[in-house]
C-alpha positions, 0 to 999 in steps of 0.5 A: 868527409864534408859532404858525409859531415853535410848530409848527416846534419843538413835533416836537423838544420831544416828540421829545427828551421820549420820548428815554430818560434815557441818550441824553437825557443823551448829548444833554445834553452836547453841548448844553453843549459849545455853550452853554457853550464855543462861545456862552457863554449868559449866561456873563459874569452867571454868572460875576460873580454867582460872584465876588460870592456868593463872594469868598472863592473862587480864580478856579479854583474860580470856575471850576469851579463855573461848568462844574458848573453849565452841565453841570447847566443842560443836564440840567435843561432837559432833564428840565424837557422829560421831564415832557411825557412822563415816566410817573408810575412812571418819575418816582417811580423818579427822585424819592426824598422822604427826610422827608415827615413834616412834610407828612404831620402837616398832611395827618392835621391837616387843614391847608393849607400854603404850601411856599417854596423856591429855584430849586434843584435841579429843581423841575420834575419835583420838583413832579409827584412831589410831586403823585404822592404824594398828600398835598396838592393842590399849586398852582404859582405861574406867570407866563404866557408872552407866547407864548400857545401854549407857554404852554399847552404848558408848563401841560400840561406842569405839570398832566398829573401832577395839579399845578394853577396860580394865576397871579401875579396869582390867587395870593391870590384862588385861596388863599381860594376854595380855602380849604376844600381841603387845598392846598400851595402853592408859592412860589418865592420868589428872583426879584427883585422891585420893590426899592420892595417888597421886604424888603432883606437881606444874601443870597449877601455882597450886598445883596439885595430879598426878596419879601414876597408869601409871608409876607403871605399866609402871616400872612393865611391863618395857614398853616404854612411848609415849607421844601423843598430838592430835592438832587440825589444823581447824574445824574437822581436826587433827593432832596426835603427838608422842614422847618418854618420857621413852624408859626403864622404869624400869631404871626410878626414883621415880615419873619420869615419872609421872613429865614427863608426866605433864610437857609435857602436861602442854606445850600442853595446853599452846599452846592450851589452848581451848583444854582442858577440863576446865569443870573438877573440876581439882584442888578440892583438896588440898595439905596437 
């Protein structure tokens, strides 16, 4: 059944990836009238993950950020498909890096970094064009998909332009044997974790777990910190932004960074709440 599944969608996903970005667009909204106002995919957690991020917000205004958000989900799912195809000079024309400064000082330092970031803005194809610059080797976290062959699509389809991946449960492992390249490795680092092992806080106005895998390993391996936001400036077009949370991170307390990195990311999705990936079942635990 999943090859059968693979090989009747696979035409379409690299059909809809040579689409050029202004049809892809075109096809973008109509993907949202459907999922938006015909099937309402996930539209009950998206709004009642607004409500509580935001109470201070009128019902209208809830409201509006729910349907800037769809419109976005579908052009992001879209663009996520483009990487299959996209070429390297069309990728780098939709991807501006306004500040690479703090990541350029560790490439002539020598030194390894770990990036952490939210899902916020596309990360996708902002992880390609990082790659495409050349300054560090990046490794991208992943979770395999259970469906064997569109997992091996979708690690092509992060691979193609020089990104390469750890696995979950390899990230550490992975990190040490490479230990004597010049590696960024990025953390995304808002999923919900086992709340038994999290860092709780207070993120978005609730009671949140935070993973606490990023900074063990980033004290472990003493590497830097770097914090980055990709901002969407208009349709398709991107801006990536750096900045340092930790330069020593040995020299860190207990839950630092971790508290670091949830403050900084909460600042970006209130500046851009539509960013943000609202469909997640974020807040599903509680604190005991």
């Amino acid at each position: 059944m999943d090859v059968l599944l693979y090989y009747i969608t696979v035409p379409f996903i690299y059909l809809i990836s040579l689409l050029p970005f202004r049809i892809m667009y075109m096809l973008s909204d109509v993907i949202y009238i459907i999922l938006y106002k015909v099937v309402g995919y996930r539209k009950e957690i998206v709004l009642t993950n607004l409500r509580n991020a935001f109470p201070e917000k009128s019902e209208k205004e809830i409201n509006g950020i729910c349907k800037k958000f769809y419109r976005y989900f579908c052009d992001l799912a879209l663009e996520t498909i483009k990487t299959l195809t996209i070429s390297p000079s069309s990728a780098n024309r939709h991807f501006n890096f306004e500040d690479a400064a703090i990541i350029e000082k560790f490439r002539n330092e020598n030194k390894s970094i770990i990036i952490v970031m939210g899902h916020l803005g596309n990360w996708e194809l902002g992880g390609a064009c990082f790659s495409l610059k050349k300054l560090h080797t990046l490794y991208v976290i992943y979770h395999p998909l259970s469906n064997k062959y569109f997992d091996r699509l979708v690690c092509y389809m992060r691979t193609r332009l020089g990104t390469k991946l750890y696995t979950m449960n390899n990230t550490l492992r992975g990190m040490i044997s490479n230990k004597n390249q010049l590696t960024a490795t990025a953390f995304i680092a808002d999923q919900t974790p086992f709340p038994e092992n999290a860092y709780w806080t207070t993120f978005l106005n609730q009671d949140t777990p935070v993973f606490t895998g990023t900074e063990k390993i980033a004290k472990k391996l003493n590497y830097p910190v770097v914090y980055i936001f990709i901002d969407r400036i208009k349709r398709g077009f991107y801006s990536v932004k750096s900045e340092l949370l930790v330069e020593n991170s040995k020299d860190t307390k207990e839950n630092e960074i971790s508290e670091l990195f949830t403050r900084r990311l909460e600042k970006d999705i209130l500046y851009k709440p539509e960013l943000w990936l609202w469909t997640h079942r974020r807040w599903k635990h509680v604190r005991k």
